[in-house]
Each structure stands twice: as C-alpha cells, then as structure tokens.
Backbone bond lengths (Angstrom), bond angles and torsions (degrees), N, CA, C in turn:
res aa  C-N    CA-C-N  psi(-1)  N-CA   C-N-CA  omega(-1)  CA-C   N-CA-C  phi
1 X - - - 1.448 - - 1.518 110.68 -
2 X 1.292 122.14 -46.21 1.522 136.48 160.45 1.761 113.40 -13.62
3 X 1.796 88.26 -61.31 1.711 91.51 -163.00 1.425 96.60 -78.07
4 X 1.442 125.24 -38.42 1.502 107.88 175.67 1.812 115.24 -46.68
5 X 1.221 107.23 -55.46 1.761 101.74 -171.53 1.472 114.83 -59.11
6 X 1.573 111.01 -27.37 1.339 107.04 172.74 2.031 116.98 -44.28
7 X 1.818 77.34 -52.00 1.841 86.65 -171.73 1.560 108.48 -59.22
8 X 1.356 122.24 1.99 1.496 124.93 -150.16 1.650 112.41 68.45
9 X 1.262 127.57 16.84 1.273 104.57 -161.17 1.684 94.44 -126.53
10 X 1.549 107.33 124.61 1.650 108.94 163.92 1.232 113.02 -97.35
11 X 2.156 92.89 161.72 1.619 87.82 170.70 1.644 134.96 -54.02
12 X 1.299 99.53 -7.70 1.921 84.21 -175.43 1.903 100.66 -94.73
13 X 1.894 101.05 -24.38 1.941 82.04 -172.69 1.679 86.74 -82.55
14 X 1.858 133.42 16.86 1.605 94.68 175.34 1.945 93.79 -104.33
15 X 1.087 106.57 -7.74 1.716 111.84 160.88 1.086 111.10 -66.76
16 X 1.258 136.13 -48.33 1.391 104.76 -173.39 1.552 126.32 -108.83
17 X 1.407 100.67 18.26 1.822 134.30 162.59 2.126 88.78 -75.45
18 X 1.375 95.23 -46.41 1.717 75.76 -175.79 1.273 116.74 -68.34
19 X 1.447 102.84 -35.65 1.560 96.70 -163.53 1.815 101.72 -66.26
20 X 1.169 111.19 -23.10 1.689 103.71 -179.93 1.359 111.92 -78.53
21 X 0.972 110.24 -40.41 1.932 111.07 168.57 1.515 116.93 -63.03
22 X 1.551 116.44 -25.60 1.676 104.30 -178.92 1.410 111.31 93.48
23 X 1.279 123.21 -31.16 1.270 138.56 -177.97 1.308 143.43 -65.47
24 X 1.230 145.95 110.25 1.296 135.07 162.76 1.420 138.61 -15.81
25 X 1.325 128.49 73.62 1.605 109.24 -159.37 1.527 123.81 -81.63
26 X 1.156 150.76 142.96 1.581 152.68 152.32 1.299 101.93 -84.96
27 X 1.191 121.17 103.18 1.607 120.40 156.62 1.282 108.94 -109.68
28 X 0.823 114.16 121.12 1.837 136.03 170.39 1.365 100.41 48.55
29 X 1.504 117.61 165.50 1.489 139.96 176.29 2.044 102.44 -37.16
30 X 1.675 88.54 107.21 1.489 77.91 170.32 1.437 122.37 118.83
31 X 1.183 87.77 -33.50 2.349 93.77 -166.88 1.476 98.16 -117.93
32 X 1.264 113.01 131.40 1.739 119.59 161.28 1.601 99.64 -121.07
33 X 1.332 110.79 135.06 1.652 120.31 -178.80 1.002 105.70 -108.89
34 X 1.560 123.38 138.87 1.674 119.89 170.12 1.502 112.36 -86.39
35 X 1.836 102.30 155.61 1.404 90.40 173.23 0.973 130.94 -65.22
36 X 1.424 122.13 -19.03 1.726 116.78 172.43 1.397 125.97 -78.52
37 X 1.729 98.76 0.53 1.440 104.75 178.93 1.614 125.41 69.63
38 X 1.301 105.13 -4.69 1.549 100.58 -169.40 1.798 104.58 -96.28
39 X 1.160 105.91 10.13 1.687 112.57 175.51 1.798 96.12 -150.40
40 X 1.493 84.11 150.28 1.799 106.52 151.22 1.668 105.57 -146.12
41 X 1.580 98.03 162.38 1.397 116.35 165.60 1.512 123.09 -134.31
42 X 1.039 83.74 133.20 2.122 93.13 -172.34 1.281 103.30 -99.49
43 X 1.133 120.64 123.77 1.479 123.43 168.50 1.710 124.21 -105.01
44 X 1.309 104.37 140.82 1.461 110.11 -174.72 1.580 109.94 -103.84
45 X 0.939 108.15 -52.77 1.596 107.21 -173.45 1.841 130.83 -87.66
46 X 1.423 87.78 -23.29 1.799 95.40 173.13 1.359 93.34 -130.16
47 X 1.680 109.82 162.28 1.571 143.88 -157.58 2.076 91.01 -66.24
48 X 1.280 100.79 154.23 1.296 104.53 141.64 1.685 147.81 -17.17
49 X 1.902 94.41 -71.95 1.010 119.01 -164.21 2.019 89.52 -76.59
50 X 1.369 125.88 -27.81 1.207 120.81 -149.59 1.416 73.71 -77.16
51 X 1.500 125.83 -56.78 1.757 121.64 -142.22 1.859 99.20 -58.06
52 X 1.243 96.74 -47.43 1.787 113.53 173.29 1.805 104.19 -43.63
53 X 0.953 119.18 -55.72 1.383 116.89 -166.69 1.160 109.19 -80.11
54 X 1.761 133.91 -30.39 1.507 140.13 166.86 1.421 104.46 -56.86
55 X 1.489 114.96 -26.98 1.480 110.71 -167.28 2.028 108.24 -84.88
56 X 1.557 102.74 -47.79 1.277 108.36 -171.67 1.660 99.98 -73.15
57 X 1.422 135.79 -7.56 1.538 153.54 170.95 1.439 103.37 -72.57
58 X 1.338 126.82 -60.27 1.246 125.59 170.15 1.885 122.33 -67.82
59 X 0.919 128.59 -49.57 1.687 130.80 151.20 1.497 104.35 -17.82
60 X 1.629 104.10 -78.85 1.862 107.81 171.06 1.291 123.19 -42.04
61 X 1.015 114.79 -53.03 1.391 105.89 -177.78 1.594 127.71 -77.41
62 X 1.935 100.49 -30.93 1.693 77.67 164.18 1.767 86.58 -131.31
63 X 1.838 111.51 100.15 1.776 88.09 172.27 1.298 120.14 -98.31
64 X 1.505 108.57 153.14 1.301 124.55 172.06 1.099 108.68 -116.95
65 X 1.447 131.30 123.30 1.495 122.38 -171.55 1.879 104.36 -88.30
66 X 1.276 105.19 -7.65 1.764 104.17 176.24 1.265 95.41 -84.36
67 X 1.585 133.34 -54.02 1.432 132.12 -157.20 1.251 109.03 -43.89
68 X 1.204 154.63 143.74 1.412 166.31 174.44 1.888 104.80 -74.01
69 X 1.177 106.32 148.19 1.426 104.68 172.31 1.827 114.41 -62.99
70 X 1.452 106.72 -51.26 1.102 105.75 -175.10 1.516 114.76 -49.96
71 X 1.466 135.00 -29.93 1.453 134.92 170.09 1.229 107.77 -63.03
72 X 1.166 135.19 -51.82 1.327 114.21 145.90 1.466 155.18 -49.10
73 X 1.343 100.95 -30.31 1.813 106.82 159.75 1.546 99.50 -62.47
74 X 1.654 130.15 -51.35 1.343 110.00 -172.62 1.599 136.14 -49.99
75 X 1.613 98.84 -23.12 1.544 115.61 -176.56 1.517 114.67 -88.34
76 X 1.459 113.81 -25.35 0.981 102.98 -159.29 2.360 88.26 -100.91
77 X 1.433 100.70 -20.46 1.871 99.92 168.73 1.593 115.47 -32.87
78 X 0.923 131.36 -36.02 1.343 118.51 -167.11 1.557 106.84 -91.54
79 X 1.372 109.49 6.74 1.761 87.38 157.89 1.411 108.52 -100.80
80 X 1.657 142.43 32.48 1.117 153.07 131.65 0.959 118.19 -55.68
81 X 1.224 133.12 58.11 1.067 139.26 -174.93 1.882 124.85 -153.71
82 X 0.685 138.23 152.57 1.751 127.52 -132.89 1.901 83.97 -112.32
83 X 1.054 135.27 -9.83 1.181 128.33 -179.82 1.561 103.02 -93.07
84 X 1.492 123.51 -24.52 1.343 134.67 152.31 1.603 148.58 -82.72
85 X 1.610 93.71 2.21 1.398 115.92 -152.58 1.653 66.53 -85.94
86 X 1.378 154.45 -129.48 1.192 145.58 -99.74 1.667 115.08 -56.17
87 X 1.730 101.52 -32.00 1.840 105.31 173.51 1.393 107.84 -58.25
88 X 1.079 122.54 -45.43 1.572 110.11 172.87 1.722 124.27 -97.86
89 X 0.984 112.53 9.95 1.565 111.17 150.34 1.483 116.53 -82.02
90 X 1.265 118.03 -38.00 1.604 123.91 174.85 1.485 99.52 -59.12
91 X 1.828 115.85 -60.90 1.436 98.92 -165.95 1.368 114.83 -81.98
92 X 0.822 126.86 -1.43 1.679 126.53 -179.58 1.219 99.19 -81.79
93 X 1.195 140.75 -43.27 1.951 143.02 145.23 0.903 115.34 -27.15
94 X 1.646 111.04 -59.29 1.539 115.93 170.21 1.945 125.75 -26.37
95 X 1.894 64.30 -69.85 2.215 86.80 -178.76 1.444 94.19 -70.35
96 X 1.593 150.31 -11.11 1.405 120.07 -176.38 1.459 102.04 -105.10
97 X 1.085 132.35 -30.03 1.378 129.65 137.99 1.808 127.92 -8.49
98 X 1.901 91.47 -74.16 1.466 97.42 -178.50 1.954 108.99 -80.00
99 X 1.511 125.74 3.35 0.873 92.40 143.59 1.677 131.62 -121.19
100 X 1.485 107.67 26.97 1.904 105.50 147.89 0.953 112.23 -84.41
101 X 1.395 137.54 -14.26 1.895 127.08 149.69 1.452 99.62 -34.02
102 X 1.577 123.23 -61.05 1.138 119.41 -143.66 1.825 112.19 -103.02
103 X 1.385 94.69 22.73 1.534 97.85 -179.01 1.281 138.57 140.61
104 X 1.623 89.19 -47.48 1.691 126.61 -147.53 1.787 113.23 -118.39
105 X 0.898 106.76 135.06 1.767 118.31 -167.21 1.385 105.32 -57.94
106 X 1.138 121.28 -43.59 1.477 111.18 173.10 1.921 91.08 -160.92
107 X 1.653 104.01 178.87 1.109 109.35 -172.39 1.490 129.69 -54.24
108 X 1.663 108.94 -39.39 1.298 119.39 171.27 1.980 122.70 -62.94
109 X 1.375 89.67 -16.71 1.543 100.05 -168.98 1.811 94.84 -83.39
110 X 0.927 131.22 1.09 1.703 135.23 146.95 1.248 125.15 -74.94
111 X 1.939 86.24 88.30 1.991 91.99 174.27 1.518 117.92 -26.95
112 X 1.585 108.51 -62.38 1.687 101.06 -133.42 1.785 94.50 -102.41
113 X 0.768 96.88 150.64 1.935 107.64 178.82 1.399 113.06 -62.22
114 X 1.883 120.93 -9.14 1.346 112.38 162.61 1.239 113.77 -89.41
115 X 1.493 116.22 -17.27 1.312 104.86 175.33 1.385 127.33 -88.61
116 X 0.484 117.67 5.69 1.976 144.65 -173.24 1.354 97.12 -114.87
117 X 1.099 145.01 -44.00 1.299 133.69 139.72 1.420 123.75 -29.34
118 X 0.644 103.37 -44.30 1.951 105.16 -156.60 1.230 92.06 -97.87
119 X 1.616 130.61 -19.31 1.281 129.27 -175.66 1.504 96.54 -85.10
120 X 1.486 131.77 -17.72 1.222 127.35 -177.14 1.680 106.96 -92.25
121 X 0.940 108.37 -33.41 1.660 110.90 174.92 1.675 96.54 -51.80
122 X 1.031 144.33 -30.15 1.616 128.82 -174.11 1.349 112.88 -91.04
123 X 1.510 115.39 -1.00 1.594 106.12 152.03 1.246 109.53 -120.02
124 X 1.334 143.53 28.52 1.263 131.99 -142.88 1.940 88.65 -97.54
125 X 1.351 121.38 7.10 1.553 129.55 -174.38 1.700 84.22 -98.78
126 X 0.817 122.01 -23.42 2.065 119.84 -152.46 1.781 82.85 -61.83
127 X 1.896 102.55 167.27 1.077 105.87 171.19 2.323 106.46 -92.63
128 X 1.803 81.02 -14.32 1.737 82.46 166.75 1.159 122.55 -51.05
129 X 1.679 117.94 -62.12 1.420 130.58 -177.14 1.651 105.97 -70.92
130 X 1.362 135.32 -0.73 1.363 94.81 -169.50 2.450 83.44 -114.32
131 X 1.455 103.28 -7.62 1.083 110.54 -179.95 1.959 96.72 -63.27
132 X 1.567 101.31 -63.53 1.135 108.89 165.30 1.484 136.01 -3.58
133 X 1.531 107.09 -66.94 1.300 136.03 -154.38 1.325 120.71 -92.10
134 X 1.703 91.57 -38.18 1.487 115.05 156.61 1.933 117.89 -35.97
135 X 1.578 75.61 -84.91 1.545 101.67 171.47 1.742 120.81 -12.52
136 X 1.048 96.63 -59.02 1.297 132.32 -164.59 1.947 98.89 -49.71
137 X 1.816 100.43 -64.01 1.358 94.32 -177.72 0.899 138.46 -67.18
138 X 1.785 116.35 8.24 1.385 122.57 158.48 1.347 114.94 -105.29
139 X 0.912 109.00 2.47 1.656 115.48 -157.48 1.455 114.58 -109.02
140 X 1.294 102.70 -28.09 1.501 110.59 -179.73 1.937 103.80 -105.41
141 X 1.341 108.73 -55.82 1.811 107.76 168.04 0.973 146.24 -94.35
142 X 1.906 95.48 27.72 1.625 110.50 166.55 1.235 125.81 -105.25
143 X 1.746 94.75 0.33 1.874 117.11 -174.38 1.780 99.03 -79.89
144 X 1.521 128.65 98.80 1.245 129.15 167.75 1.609 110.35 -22.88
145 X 1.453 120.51 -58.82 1.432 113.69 -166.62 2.083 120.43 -42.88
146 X 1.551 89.16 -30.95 1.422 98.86 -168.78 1.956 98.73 -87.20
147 X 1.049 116.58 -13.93 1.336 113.30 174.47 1.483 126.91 -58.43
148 X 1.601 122.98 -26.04 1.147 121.87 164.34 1.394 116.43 -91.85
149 X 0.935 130.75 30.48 1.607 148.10 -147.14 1.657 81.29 -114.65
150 X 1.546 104.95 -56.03 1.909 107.90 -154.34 1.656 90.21 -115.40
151 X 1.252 113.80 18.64 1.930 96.95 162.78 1.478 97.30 96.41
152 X 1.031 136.37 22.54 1.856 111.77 -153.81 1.685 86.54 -139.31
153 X 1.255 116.18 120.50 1.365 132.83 177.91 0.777 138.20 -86.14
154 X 1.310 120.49 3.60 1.271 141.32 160.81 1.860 109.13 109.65
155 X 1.131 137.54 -172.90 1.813 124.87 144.78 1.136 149.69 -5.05
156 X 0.947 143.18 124.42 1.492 114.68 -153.89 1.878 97.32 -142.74
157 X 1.753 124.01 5.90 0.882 126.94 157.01 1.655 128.64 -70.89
158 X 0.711 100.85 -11.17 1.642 110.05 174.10 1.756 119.20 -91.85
159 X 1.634 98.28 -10.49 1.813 110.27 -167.68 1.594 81.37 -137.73
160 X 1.337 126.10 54.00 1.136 135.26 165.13 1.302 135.68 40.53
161 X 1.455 86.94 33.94 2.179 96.73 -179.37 1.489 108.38 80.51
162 X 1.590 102.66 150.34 1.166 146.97 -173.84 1.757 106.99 -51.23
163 X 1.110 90.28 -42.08 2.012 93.09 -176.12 2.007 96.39 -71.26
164 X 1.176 134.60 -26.12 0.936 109.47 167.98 1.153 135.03 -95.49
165 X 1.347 114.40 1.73 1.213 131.50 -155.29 1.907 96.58 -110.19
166 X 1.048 110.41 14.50 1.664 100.13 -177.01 1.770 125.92 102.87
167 X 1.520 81.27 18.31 1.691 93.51 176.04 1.414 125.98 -44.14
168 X 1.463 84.03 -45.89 2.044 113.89 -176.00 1.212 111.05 -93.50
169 X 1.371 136.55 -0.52 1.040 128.87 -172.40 1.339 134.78 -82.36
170 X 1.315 114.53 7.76 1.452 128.23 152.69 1.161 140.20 -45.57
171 X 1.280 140.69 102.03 1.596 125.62 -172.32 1.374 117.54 -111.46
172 X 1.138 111.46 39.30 1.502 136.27 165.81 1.231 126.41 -65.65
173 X 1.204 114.81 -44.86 1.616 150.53 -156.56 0.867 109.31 -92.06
C-alpha cells in the first residue's frame, strides 16, 4: 500500500483507473484487480503474473462470455497455495514457453482467444493442463452464484423432484 501512496495512487483511484481501461491490473506484490472492479485477489504463494495467466487459462478453456471474471479467479484460487506453487510455476513456463514457439512473449501476450487456444493445445497432454482443467469442473460450476447464469436451480430433492419442478417443460420436442 506504501508504494502505491508514494505514486499518489490508492487502491480505489487504481480500481477505478481499471475499470476505465478494461484491464487486468497488478499492483504491487500480491493484488490483481478486475476490470470491473467489483473483485480482487491477493496471492500468497504463486507470482502475480502466474495467478493472471491461471485465470486467462481457465476463461480458454471453458469460456463463458456471461460468467464474470471473478468466478473464475475463485476456481482457479486454490492453486495459491505452496503445496502447488512449483506445479504451476513449471506449467505456466511450460504455457510461456509454448507460446514463444508461437510468436508471443508469454501466454497472456496472445491477443485473440484462438491464439491462446492453439497455444494451449501443445500442452493440453501436460499433467499441468489436464490437472488444470480438471480443477476447473468443480471449481468454476460448483460456485452457486454462477448456477443461475446457465438456468440450473440448484437440487430439486428437497422441493420434491425434478418432474415438478420443470422436468417437462420444454416445448421443443
């Protein structure tokens, strides 16, 4: 917080500098800000740039253009963690590696979502990416908030099953 006030700059005027830029911010050891400003995540055990790149890694691999970033920072948080910090320093090398094969300074430095794609297809064998990916399908569509996002109401044994609840209610068929 120190070095921000030095620059004159606090966390809320560098929040809402993000939210006008659109951008992902890193301010100092520790904090990533979203562009919408309505979340941050502090990380303890892996770099900045890693939590940033686990995040724009998870988007690619499963995107939802409604899902919010922050539902994704929540899924992808628990590899902050020091029993995980070397699996994802290796693969985040991995993925910045495979994308200066393909051009680009590191993974995030790939504008378009096909290319960051295709940069993920060359580890998509790793035990990083498939740990990754794994992760993900509990991690990202087990968070209730995102459940009304895709229609899905949660249980329906407690409100007496599915047949009353809109089983049939399709008129597709």
């Amino acid at each position: 917080m120190s070095q921000l006030r030095k620059q004159g700059l606090t966390r809320r005027a560098l929040l809402s500098r993000a939210v006008a830029a659109g951008a992902l911010a890193v301010a100092g050891p520790g904090f990533i800000a979203a562009p919408d400003a309505a979340w941050a995540v502090e990380v303890t055990a892996i770099s900045e740039h890693q939590m940033a790149t686990l995040l724009q890694m998870a988007r690619d691999i499963y995107p939802h253009d409604r899902v919010g970033d922050r539902y994704y920072a929540v899924a992808v948080k628990s590899y902050d963690v020091t029993d995980q910090k070397q699996m994802v320093a290796d693969g985040i090398a991995a993925l910045d590696a495979a994308a200066r094969e393909a051009g680009f300074d590191t993974y995030l430095a790939a504008g378009w979502e096909d290319e960051r794609v295709a940069i993920l297809r060359r580890i998509e064998d790793t035990p990083f990416f498939q740990t990754v990916r794994g992760g993900l399908v509990t991690g990202l569509y087990n968070q209730k908030e995102v459940w009304p996002i895709f229609g899905y109401e949660g249980e329906s044994f407690s409100h007496g099953g599915y047949i009353a609840r809109g089983f049939d209610d399709i008129d597709w068929l």
